[in-house]
N, C-alpha and C positions, 0 to 999 in steps of 0.2 A: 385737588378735590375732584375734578375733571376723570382725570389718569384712574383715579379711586373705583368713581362711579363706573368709566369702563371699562375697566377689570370688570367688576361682578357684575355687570352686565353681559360682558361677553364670556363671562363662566355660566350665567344662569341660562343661555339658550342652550337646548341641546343641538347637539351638534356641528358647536363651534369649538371643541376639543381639541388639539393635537393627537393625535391614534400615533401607538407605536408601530412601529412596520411590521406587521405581518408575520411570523417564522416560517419559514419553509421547510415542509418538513424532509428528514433525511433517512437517506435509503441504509438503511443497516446494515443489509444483508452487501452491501455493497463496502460499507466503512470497514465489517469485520473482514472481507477479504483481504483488502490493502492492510491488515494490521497483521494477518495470519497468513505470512506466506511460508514459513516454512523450510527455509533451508539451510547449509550449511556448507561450515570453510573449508574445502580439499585444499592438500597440497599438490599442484599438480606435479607430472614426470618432468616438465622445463623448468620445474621451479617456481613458479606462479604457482600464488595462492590463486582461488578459483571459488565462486558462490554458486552452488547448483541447489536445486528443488528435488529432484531425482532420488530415488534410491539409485546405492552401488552396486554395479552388477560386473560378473567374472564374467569376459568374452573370451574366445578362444582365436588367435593372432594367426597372418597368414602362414607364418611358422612350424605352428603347431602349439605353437606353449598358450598361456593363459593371463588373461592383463587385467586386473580390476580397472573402472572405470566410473566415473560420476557422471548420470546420466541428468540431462535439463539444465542447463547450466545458463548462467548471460552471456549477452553479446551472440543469442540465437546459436550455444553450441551445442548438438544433439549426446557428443561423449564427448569426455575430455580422460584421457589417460591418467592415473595416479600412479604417485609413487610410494613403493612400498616402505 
């Protein structure tokens, strides 16, 4: 009877509630980058596949001839050579 009475004693003050915590709110513009990046699987010229961001662009080699390439790549690589 004790336990009874304080329960509804301690529901009828205000502000002896448990509050849920708070949400934090979240950066959107932040979530969709991480979800939207954007790239795709080259096969590279060693045979490694390869994930760049880049578009592919035709360079011309110190040769003379011409090499497509997958530019923005991981692992910080600025081109990687494909194969054709």
């Amino acid at each position: 009877m004790k336990l009874l009475a304080t329960l509804l004693l301690s529901l009828s003050i205000p502000g002896s509630h448990f509050a849920a915590p708070s949400r934090v709110p979240v950066d959107q513009t932040h979530r969709q980058q991480q979800a939207h990046k954007g790239g795709r699987w080259y096969l590279a010229e060693n045979g490694h596949a390869v994930y760049c961001y880049g578009p592919v662009r035709v360079v011309t080699q110190a040769q003379g001839g011409l090499q497509r390439v997958a530019t923005f790549c991981l692992d910080n690589q600025p081109m990687v050579p494909l194969k054709d």
